[in-house]
C-alpha positions as CSV (number, residue, x, y, z in Angstrom):
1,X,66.9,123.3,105.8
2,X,68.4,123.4,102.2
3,X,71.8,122.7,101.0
4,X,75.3,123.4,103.3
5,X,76.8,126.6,103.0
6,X,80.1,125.0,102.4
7,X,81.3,121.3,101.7
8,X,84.5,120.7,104.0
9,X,85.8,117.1,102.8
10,X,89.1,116.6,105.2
11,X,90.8,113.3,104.3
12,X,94.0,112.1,105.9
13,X,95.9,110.2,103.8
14,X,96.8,106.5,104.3
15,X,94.9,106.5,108.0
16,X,93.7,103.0,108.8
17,X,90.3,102.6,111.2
18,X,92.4,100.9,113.5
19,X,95.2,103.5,114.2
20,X,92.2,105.8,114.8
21,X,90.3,103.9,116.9
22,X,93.1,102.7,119.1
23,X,91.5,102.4,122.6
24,X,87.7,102.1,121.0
25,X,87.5,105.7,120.6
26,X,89.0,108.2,118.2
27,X,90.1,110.6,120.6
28,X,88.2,113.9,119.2
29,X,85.6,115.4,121.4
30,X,83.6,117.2,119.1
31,X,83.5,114.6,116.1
32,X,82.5,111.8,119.0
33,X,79.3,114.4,120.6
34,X,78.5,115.8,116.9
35,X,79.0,113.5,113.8
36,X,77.5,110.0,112.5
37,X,80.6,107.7,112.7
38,X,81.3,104.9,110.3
39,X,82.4,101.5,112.1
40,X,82.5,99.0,108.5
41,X,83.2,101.7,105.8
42,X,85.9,100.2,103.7
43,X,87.7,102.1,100.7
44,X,87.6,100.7,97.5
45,X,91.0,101.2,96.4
46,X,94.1,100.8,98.4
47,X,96.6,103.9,97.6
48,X,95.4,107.2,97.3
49,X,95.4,107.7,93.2
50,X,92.1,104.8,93.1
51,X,91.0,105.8,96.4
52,X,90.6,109.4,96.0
53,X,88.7,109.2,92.3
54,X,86.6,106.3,93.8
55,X,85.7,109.1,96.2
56,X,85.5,111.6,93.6
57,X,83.0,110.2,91.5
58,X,81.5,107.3,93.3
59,X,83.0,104.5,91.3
60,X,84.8,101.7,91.2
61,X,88.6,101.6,90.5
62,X,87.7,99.9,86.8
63,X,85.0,102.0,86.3
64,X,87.2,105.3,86.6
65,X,90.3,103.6,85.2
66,X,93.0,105.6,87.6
67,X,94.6,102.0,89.0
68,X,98.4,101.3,89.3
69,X,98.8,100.9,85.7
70,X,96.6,103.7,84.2
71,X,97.3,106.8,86.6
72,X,95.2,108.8,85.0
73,X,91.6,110.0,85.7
74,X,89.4,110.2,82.6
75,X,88.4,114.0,81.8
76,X,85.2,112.6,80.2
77,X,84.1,111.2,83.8
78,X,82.1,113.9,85.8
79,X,83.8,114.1,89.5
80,X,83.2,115.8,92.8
81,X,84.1,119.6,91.8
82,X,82.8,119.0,88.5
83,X,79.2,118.0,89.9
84,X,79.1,120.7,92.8
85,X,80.2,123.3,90.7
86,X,76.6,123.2,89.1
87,X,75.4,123.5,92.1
88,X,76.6,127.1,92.8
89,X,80.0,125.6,94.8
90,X,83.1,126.8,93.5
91,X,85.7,123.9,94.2
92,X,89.1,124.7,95.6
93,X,91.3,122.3,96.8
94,X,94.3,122.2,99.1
95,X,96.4,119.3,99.5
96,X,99.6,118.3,100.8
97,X,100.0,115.2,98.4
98,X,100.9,115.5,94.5
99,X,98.7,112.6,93.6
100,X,95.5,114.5,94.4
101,X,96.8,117.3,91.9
102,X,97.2,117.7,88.2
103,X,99.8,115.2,88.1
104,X,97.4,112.1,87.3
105,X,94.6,114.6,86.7
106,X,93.0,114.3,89.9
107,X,92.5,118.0,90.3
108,X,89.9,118.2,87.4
109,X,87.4,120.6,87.8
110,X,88.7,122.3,90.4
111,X,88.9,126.2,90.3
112,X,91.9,126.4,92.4
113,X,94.7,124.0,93.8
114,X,96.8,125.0,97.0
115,X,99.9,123.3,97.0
116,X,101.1,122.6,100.5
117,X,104.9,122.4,99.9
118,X,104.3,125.6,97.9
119,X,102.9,128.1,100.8
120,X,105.1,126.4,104.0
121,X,108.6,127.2,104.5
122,X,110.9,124.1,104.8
123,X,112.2,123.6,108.0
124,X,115.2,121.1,107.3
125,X,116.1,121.5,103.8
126,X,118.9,119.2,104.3
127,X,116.9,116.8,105.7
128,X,114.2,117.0,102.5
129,X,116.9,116.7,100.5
130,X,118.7,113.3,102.4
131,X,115.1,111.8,102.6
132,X,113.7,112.2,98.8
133,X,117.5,111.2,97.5
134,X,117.1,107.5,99.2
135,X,114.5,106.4,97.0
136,X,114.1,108.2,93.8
137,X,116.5,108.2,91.1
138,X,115.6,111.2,88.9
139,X,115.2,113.1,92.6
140,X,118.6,111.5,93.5
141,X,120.3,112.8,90.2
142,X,119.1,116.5,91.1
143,X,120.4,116.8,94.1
144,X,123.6,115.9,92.5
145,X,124.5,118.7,91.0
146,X,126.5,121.6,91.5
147,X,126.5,122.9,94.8
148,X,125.4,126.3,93.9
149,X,121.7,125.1,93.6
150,X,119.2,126.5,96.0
151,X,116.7,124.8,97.6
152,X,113.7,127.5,96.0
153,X,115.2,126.9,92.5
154,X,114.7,123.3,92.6
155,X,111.9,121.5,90.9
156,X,108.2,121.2,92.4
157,X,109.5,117.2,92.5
158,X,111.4,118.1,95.4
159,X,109.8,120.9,97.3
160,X,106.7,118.3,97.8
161,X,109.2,116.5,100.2
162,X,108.3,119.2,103.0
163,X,105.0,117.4,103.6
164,X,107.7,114.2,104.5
165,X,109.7,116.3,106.5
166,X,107.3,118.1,109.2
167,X,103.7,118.1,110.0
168,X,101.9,121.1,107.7
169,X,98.0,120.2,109.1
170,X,97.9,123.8,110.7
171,X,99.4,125.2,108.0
172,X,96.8,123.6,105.0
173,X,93.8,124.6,107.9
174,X,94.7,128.2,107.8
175,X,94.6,128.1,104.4
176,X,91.6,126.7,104.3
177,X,90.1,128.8,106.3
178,X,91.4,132.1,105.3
179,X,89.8,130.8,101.7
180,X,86.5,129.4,102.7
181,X,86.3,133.5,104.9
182,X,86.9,135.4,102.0
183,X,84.6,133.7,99.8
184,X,82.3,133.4,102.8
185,X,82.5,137.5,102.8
186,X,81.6,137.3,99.1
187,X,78.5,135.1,99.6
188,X,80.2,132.3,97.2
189,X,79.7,128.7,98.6
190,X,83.1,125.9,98.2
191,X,83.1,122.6,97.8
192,X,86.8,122.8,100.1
193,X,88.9,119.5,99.3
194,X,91.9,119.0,102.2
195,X,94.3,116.4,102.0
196,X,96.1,116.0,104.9
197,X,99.7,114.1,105.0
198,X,101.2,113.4,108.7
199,X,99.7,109.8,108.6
200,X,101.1,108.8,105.3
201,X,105.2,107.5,105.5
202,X,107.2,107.9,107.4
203,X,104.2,108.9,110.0
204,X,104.8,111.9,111.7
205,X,105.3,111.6,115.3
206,X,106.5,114.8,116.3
207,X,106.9,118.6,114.6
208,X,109.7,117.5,112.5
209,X,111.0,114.4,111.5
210,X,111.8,111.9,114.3
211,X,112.6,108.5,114.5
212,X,110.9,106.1,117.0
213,X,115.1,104.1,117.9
214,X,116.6,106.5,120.0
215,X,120.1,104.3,119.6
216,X,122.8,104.8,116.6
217,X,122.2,101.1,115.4
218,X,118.6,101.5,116.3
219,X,118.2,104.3,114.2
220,X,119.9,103.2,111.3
221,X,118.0,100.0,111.5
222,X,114.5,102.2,111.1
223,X,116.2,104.1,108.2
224,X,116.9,100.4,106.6
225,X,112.7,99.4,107.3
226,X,111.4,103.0,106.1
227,X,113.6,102.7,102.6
228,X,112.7,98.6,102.1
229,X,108.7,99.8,103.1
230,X,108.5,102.7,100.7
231,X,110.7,101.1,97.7
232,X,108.6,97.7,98.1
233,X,111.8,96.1,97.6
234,X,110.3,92.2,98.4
235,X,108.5,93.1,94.6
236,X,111.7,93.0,93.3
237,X,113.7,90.5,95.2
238,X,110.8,88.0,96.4
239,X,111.9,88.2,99.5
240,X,111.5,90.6,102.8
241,X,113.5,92.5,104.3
242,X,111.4,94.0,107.3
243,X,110.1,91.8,110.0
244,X,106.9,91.6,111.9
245,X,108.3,93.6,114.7
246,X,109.2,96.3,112.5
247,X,105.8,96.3,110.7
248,X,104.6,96.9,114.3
249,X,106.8,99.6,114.6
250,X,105.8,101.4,111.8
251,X,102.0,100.9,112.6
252,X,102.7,102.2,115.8
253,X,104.3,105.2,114.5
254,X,100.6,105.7,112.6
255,X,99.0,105.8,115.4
256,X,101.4,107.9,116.9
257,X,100.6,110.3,113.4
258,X,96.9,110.9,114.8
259,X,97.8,111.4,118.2
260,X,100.0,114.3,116.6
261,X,97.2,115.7,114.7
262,X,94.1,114.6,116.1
263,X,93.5,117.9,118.1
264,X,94.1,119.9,114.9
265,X,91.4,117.6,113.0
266,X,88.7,118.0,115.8
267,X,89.0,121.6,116.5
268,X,89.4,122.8,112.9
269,X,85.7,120.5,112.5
270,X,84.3,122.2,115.1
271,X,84.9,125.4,113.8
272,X,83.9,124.7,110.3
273,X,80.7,123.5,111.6
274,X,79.5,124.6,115.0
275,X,76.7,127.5,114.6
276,X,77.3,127.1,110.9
277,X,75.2,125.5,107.9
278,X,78.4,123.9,106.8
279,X,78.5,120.1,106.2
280,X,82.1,119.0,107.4
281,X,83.7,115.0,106.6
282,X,86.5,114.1,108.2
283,X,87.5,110.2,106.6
284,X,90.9,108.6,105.2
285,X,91.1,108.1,101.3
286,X,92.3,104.3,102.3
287,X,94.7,102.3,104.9
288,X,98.4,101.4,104.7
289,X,99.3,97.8,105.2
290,X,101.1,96.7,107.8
291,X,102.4,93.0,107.2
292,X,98.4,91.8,106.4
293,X,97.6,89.2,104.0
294,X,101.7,89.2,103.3
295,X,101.4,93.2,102.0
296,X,103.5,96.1,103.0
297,X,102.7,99.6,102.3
298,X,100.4,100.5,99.6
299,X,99.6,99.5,95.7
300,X,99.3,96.5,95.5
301,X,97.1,95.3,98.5
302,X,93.3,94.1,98.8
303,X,92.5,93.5,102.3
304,X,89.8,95.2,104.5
305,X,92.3,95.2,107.0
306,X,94.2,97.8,105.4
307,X,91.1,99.4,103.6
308,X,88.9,99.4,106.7
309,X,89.0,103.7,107.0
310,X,87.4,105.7,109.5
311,X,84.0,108.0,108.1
312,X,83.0,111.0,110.0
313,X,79.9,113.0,109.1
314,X,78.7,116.3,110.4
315,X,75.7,117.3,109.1
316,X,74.3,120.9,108.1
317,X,71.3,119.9,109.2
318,X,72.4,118.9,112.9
319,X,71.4,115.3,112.9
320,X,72.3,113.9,116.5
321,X,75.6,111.5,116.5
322,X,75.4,108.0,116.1
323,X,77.5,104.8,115.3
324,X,76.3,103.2,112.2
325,X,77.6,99.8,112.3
326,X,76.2,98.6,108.8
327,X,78.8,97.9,106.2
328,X,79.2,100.3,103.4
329,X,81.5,101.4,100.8
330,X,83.0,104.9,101.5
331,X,82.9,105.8,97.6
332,X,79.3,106.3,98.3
333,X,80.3,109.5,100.4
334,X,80.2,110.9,96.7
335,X,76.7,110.2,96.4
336,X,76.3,111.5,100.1
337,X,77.9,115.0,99.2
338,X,75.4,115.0,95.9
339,X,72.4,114.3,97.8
340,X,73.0,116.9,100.6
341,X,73.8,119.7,97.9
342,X,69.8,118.7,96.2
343,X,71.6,117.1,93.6
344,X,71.1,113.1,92.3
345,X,72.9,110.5,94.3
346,X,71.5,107.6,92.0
347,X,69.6,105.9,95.0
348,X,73.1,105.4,97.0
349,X,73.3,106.2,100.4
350,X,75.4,105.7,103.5
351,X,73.1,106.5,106.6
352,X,70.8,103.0,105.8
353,X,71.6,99.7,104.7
354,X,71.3,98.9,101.4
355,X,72.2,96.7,99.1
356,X,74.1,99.2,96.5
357,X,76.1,99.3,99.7
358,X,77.8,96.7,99.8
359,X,81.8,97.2,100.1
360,X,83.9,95.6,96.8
361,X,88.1,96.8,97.1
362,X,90.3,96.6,94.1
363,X,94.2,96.6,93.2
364,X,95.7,96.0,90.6
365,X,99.8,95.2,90.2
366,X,102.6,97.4,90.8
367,X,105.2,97.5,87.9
368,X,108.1,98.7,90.5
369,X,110.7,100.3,88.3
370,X,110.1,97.2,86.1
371,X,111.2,94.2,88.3
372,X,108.1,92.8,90.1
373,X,108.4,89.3,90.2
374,X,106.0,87.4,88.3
375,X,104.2,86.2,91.5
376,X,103.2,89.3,92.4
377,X,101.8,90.1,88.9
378,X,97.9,89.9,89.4
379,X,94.7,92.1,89.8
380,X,92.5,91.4,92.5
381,X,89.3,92.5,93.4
382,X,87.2,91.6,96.9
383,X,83.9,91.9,98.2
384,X,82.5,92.0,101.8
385,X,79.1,90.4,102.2
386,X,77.5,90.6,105.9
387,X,80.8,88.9,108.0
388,X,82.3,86.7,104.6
389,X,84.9,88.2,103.0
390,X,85.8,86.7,99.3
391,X,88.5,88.2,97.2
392,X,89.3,86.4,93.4
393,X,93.3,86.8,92.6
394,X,94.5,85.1,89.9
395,X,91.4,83.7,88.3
396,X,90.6,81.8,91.8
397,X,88.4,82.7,94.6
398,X,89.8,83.2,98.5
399,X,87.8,83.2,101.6
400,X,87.9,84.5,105.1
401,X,85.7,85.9,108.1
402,X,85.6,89.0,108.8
403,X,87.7,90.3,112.0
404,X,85.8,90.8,115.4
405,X,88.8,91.4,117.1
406,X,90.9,93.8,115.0
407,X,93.2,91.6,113.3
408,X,92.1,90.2,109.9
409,X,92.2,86.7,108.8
410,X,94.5,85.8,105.9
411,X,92.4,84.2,103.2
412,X,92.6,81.0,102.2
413,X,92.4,79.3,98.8
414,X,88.4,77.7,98.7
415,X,87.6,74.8,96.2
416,X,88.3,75.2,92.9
417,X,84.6,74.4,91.8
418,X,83.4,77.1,94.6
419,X,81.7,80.3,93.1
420,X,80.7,82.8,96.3
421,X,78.2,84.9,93.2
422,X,76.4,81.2,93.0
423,X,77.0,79.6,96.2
424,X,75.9,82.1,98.5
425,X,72.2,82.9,98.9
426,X,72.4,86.7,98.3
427,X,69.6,88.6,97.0
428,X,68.9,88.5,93.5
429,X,69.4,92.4,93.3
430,X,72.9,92.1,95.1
431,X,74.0,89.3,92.9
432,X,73.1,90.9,90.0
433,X,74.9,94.0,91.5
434,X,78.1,91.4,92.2
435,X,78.3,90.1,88.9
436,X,77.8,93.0,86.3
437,X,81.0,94.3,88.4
438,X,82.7,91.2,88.7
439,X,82.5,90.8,84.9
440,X,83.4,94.4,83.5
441,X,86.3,94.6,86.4
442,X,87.5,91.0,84.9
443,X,87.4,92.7,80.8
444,X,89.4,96.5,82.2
445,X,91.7,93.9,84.1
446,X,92.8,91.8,80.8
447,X,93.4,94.8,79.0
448,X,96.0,95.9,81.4
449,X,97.3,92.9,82.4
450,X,100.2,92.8,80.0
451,X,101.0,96.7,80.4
452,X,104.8,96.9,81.7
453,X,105.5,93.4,81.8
């Protein structure tokens, strides 16, 4: 059939597998009837700067260098846009989170960048306002001066707080659209990028912002969980301040996030992509953390658990829907893209098992406003091999099964002696695989290792 017309890549932002696939099913008709689905696709970095350039250009958090410490993506590394544009695509993107923009460089290549907080209207400035003061001191300083301030004349900084504030997915769909139509009219394919943020915090569960408490002392508990969750605060203070019940609460409230959105999602696919030659993805750039492994949040996690993301692919071709339940790497939907436009995917590929597939998640410390504890002060990086999972923190090596139920096992310290590269009886191509990234992930971490300390 040829290339797509158009490349749709919709990604929702911080949406784990599991808050999707709540009952067994994801709850959208026409992605369930129409796409190949994903059931072990694990993202390779675990907040949505390493995430989205692992998905940009294929690679590994080390390889592109845009980690917790860097935050930067390389101009010299060919991404996404960059690769697609020479394939007659123009490139536009529209997003409703900063980091996919020119802030750490992410944007590169791309012809245009629609700004969500930029096109929508606030609803509850004061609200915007309260919310982004609670946690971010040059933010909080802003909002402190003279009253005569408006809201439009503030910085960019504080206009992205809309996206926190009230759900804009209609909003960055009609924008979409209305873009992908007019240059549809002029005969000029797009590579259309859509970040998507209801299912990053605080998780949108209604219209506007809404707390789950519906008592006084209820609801200024959640505000207490939703500050200590963003802020990381047990970095700091080596101690936590959220319980298990209210990790539960806020992974509930994720779920609650798709159920908000989740008709948007699927009938914004379907029109993309019925009767069209368009090829349409609909995934999350990685998972939020909810109390697994001892993590909260985001940045500085490596667990399947909260990088297990859901894949959707509707091909232009029509290929009938199916479950692949292989594990794979959802970087390689870069290579995916390639290969659908007739361009090189450099013998990766999602729809069959291979052994370039095989799923390896980095992180890398958080310097959080320069007080993480020394505990916490370690790069990590995990691979999945059929159902053995094996992560090396700290210059030792952990172990655990993988989940059949859900919930992921905490790993557990193996002997000191034990190599998984040597020990297990892996194919000599995947072990070489293993350890050419093992070692050049192990030389990129020592040379940040001391940054911020």
């Amino acid at each position: 059939m040829g290339k797509p017309k158009n490349v749709i890549l919709i990604v929702a932002d911080s949406l784990r597998y599991d808050s999707v696939y709540q009952d067994g099913k994801p709850g959208v008709p026409y992605l369930e009837q129409n796409a190949t689905q994903f059931s072990n696709a694990r993202s390779s970095g675990c907040w949505t700067l390493p995430a989205t350039c692992s998905l940009f250009t294929g690679m590994l958090p080390h390889q592109h260098g845009a980690t917790s410490q860097s935050r930067w993506l390389d101009n010299n590394i060919p991404s996404l846009p960059d690769k697609l544009k020479t394939a007659g695509y123009k490139p536009i993107q529209v997003s409703a989170n900063i980091v996919t923009t020119e802030v750490f460089n992410v944007s590169k290549g791309f012809d245009e960048v629609h700004k969500t907080w930029q096109f929508v209207e606030s609803r509850h400035q004061w609200l915007l306002r309260f919310v982004l003061s609670m946690n971010r001191p040059r933010i909080r300083k802003m909002v402190l001066k003279p009253k005569d301030i408006v809201f439009d004349r503030l910085s960019e900084d504080l206009r992205t707080g809309i996206v926190w504030a009230q759900k804009t997915v209609q909003d960055s769909f009609a924008k979409a659209k209305q873009i992908i139509d007019k240059n549809n009219k002029e005969n000029q394919g797009v590579f259309m990028f859509i970040n998507l943020m209801e299912t990053h915090y605080p998780y949108h569960i209604a219209d506007t912002f809404a707390l789950m408490n519906k008592t006084l002392l209820g609801k200024i508990h959640e505000w207490q969980v939703l500050y200590y969750y963003l802020s990381q605060t047990f970095l700091k203070k080596d101690k936590s301040f959220i319980t298990q019940d209210d990790l539960d609460l806020l992974r509930t409230k994720q779920q609650l996030s798709w159920q908000l959105i989740r008709d948007n999602v699927d009938n914004f696919c379907r029109e993309m992509h019925q009767g069209t030659d368009n090829l349409v993805i609909f995934c999350s750039d990685h998972g939020d953390n909810f109390g697994e492994q001892g993590w909260q949040y985001h940045f500085s996690n490596v667990t399947d658990g909260g990088n297990r993301v859901p894949v959707f692919w509707l091909g232009h071709e029509g290929q009938t829907a199916e479950v692949k339940t292989h594990n794979v790497s959802s970087r390689h939907l870069h290579h995916e893209i390639l290969h659908a436009a007739g361009l090189d995917n450099e013998g990766f590929t999602l729809m069959a098992e291979s052994e370039n597939n095989l799923p390896m998640l980095q992180s890398f410390w958080y310097d959080n406003e320069g007080r993480t504890m020394p505990r916490y002060k370690y790069n990590q990086a995990a691979f999945i091999d059929g159902d053995k999972r094996f992560v090396h923190r700290a210059g030792k090596w952990m172990y655990a099964p993988v989940s059949t139920d859900g919930a992921e096992p905490t790993f557990e310290y193996v002997e000191s002696n034990f190599n998984p590269l040597e020990a297990l009886q892996l194919p000599a191509e995947r072990k070489k695989y293993l350890e050419q990234n093992f070692k050049t992930f192990s030389t990129f971490s020592e040379k940040i290792m001391n940054k911020g300390k």
